[in-house]
C-alpha positions in Angstrom: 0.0 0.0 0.0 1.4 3.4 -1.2 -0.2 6.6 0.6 -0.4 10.1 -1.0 2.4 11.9 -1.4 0.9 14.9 -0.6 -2.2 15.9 1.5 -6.0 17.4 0.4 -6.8 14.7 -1.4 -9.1 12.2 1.0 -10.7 10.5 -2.3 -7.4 9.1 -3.6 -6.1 8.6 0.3 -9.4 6.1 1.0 -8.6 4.2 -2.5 -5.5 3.5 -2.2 -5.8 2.5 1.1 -9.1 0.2 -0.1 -11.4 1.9 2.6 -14.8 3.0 1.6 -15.3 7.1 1.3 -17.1 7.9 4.5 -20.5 10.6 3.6 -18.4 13.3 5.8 -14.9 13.7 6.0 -13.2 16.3 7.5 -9.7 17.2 6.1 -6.7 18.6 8.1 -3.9 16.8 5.9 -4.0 20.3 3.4 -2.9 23.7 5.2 -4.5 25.9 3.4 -6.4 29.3 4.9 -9.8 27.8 6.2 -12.0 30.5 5.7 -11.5 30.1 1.6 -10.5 33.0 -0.6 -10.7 36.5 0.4 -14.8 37.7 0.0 -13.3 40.6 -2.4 -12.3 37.9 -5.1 -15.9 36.2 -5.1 -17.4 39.9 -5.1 -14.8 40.9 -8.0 -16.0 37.8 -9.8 -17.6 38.8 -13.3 -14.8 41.7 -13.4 -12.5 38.6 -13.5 -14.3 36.5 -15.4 -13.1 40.0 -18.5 -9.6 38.0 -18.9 -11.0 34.7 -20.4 -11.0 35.7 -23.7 -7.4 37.4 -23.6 -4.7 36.5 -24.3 -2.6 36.6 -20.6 0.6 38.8 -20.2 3.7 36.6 -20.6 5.4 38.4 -17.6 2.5 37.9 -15.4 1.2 41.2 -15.4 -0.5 43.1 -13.0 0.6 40.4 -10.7 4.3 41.1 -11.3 3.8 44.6 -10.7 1.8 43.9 -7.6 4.2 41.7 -5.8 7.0 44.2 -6.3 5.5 46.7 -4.8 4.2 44.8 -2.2 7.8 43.5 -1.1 9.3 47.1 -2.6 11.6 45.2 -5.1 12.2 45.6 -8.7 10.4 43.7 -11.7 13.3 42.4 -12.9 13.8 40.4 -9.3 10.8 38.9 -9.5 9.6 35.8 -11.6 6.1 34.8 -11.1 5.1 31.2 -11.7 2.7 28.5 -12.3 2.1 28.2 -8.7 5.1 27.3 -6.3 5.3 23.8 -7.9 6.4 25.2 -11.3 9.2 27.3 -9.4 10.6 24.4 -8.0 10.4 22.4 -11.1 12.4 25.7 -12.7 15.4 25.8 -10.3 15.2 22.1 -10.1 16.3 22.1 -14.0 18.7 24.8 -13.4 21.0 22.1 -11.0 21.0 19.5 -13.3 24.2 17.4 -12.9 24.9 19.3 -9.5 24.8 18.8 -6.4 22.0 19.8 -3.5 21.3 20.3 -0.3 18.3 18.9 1.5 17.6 19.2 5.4 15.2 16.0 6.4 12.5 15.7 7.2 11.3 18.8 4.2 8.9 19.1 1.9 9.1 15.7 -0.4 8.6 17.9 -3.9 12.3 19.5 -3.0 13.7 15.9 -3.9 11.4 14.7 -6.2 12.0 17.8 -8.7 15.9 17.4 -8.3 15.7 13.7 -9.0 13.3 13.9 -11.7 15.9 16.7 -13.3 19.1 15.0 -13.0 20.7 17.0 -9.9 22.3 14.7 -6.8 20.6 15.2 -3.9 22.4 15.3 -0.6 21.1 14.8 2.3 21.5 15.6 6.3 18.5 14.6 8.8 17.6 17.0 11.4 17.6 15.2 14.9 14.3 13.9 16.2 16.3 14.1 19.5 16.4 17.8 19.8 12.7 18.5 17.7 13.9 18.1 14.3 16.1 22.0 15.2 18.6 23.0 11.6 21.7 20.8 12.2 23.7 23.9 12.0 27.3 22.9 12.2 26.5 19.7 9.8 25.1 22.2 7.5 28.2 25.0 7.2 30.7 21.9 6.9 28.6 20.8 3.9 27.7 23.6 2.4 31.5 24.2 0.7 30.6 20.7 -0.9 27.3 21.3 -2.9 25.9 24.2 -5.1 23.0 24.9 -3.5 20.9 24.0 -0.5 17.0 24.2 0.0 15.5 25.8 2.9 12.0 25.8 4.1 11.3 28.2 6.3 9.0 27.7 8.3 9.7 23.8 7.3 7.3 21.9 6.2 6.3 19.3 7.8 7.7 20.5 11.5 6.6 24.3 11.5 10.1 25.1 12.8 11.1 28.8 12.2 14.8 29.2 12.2 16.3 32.2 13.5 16.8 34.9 11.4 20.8 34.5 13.0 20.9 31.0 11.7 19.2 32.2 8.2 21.5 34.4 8.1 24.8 32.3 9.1 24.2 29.8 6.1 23.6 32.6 3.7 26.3 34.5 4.6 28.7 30.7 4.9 26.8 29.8 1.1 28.1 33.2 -0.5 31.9 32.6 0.8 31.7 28.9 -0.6 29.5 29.9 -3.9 27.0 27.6 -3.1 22.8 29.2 -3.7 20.4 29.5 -1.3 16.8 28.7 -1.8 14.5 29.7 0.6 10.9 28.2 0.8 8.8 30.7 2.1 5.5 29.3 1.4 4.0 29.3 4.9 6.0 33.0 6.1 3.1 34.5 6.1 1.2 32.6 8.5 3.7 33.8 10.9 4.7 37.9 9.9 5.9 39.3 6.8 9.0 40.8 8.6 10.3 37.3 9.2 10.3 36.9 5.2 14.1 37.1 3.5 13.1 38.8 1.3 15.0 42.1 2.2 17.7 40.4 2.3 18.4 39.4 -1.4 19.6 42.6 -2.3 22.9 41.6 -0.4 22.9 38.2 -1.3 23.5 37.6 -4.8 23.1 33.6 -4.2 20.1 33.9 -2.2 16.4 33.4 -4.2 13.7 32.7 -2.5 10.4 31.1 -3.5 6.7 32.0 -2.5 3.0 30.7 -2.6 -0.1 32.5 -2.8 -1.9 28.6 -2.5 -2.0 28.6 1.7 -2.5 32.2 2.9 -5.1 32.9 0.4 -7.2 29.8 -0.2 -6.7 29.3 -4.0 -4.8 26.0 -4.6 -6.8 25.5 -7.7 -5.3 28.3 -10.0 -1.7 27.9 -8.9 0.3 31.0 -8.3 3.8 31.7 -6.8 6.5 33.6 -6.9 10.5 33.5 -6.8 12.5 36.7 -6.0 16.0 36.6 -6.6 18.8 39.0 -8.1 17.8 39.6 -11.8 20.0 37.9 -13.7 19.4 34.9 -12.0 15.6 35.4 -12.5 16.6 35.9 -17.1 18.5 32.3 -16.7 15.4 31.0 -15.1 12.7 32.7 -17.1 14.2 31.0 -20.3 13.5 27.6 -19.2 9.9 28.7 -18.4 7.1 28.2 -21.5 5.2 31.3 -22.7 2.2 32.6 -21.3 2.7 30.0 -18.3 0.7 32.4 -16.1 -3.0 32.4 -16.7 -4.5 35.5 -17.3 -7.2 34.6 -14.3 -4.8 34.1 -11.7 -2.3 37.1 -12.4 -5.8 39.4 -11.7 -6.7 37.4 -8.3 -2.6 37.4 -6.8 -3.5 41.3 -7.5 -6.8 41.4 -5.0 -5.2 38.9 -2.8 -1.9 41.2 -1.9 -4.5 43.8 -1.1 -6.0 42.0 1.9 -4.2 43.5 4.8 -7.4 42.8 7.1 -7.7 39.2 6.4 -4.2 38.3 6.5 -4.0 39.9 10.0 -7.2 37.7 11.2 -5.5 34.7 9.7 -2.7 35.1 11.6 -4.6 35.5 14.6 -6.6 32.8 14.3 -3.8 30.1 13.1 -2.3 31.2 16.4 -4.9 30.7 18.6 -6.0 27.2 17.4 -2.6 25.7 17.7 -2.4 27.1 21.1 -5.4 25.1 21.6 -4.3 22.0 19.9 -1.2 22.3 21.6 -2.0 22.1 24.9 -4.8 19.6 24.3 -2.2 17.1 22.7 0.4 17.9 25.6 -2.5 17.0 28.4 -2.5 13.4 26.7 1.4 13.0 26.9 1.6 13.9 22.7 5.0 15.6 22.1 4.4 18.3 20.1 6.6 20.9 18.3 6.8 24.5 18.6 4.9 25.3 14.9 5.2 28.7 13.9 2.6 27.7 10.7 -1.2 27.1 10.3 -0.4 23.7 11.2 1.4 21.5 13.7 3.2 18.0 14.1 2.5 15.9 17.0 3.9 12.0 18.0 1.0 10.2 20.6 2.4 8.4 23.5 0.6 5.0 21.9 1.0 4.2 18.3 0.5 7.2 16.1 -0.4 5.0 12.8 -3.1 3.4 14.6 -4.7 6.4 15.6 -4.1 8.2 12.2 -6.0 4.8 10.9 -8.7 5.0 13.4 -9.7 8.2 12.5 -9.8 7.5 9.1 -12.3 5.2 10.0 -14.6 7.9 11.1 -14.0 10.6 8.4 -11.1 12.7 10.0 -7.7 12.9 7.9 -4.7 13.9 9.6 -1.3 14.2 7.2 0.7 10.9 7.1 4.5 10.8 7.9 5.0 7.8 5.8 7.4 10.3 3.3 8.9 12.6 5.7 12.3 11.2 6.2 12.6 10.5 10.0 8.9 10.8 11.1 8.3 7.6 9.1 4.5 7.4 9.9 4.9 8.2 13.7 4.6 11.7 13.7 0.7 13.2 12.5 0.7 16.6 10.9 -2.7 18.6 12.0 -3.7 21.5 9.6 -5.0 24.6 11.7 -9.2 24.2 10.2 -12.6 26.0 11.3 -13.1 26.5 15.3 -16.0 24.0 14.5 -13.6 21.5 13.0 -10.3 22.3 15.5 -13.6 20.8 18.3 -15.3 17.5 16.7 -11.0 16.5 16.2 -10.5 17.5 19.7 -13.5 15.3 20.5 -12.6 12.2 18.8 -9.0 12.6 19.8 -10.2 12.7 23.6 -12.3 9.5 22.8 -9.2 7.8 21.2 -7.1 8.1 23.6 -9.2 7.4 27.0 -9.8 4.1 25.0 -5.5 3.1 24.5 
């Protein structure tokens, strides 16, 4: 039996695991924002609907334009993309035949892209030992050995921030050695835009750093990301990149998204105060649990965490698997940050679960 790879699909997760679809289920394997897209893009709707029939800009525009002024960086640092996954499929091209840096357990599309394009990945796992924390003076003894490492920050699937002094100790070790540094920033702003990078490519010439408008904004369906790096290094990208590879559709709703100032802000807020919640729920029943800085949070039961991820399969309620997260290997459950509503009836059958171990 071979799970998912990735989460937010429960129709493909109950086939393959030959379980029948239950009438309800309620999903926290995907992290995406739970209250859906921002109201002002449903309102803005037949405005929208105006870009079917054009042609789109090949540069992404208005959304290019929007995401530089919202980070205050030039067009020419910024590529926008077919959603993070095309980004990553991009750079992933651009080290074929070298060698890369990956920091387990990460997100599994970092070594599947690298694979898939030739590149060697290499590989250092984080210690469960002391919460899965950067293995920081592995990494600066490696780094003089491979041309680039990946980065996500906050890591997906442990929610882990790193310090903007350890951020900024690789970057600064990478430029001396020559070796790039890409930053995953798809889950930064769950946590504050003043966290982000992004500030800091100007001074880092081997720095590029890749973003998502899927999870903050609710709109995994018409894919939309962003990398910002120094320009040249966006004009060697770009030409691996097909034309018109940015839908007209989604360049106009990255534009009302980056205006949402209110909703990010209650977002935050609210991501916050449910994984307080879930925190110290799971800690009361003897769960360790990491320190998440995301909408979502990892946590390792006392009794056997693939037997409760199974058991509450059986009554609707998909958590996200471990089974491809090098070193959680099914024991840790990842727990998206959902509805108040939701964040209760899990509580609920959790509480059940474990009264009867």
């Amino acid at each position: 039996m071979r799970l998912p790879e990735h989460g937010a699909n429960s129709k493909r997760l109950y086939a393959s695991m030959n379980m029948p679809l239950p009438e309800e289920v309620l999903d926290f394997s995907e992290n995406c924002n739970p209250v859906g897209p921002p109201p002002s893009i449903v309102e803005a709707w037949p405005e929208l609907l105006t870009t079917l029939n054009s042609y789109p800009d090949p540069d992404g525009q208005p959304f290019l334009f929007a995401v530089s002024t919202f980070h205050q960086v030039e067009e020419r640092q910024v590529l926008v993309g077919n959603g993070a996954a095309e980004l990553l499929s991009l750079l992933a091209g651009h080290y074929q035949g070298k060698r890369v840096l990956l920091i387990d357990p990460t997100f599994s599309e970092y070594r599947a892209t690298l694979i898939a394009n030739g590149a060697e990945v290499v590989s250092l796992q984080a210690n469960e030992t002391d919460g899965f924390q950067l293995p920081m003076q592995r990494i600066l003894e490696s780094l003089p050995k491979v041309n680039a490492i990946y980065i996500c920050t906050p890591n997906n699937p442990t929610g882990i921030l790193p310090t903007k002094s350890e951020l900024l100790m690789i970057v600064e070790a990478a430029k001396n050695s020559g070796t790039d540094v890409v930053l995953d920033e798809a889950f930064i702003d769950f946590v504050d835009e003043e966290k982000s990078f992004i500030s800091q490519v100007a001074n880092y010439p081997n720095l590029l750093i890749v973003r998502s408008m899927t999870k903050m904004y609710a709109i995994p369906g018409i894919r939309l990301g962003y990398l910002i790096a120094h320009p040249k290094r966006i004009e060697s990208l770009k030409l691996r990149a097909s034309h018109w590879h940015v839908n007209g559709l989604a360049a106009e709703i990255g534009v009302w998204c980056l205006r949402e100032d209110a909703y990010r802000e209650q977002t935050i807020q609210h991501a916050q105060r449910e994984r307080l919640k879930m925190k110290q729920f799971l800690r009361s029943h003897d769960c360790k649990v990491l320190d998440s800085s995301a909408n979502y949070l990892v946590m390792k039961p006392k009794q056997d965490g693939k037997k409760l991820y199974h058991d509450l399969l059986k009554q609707g309620i998909v958590l996200r698997h471990s089974e491809n997260f090098r070193g959680m290997d099914g024991r840790w459950l990842r727990i998206g940050m959902k509805s108040e509503k939701m964040m209760d009836t899990l509580r609920e059958a959790m509480d059940q679960w474990f009264k009867e171990q």
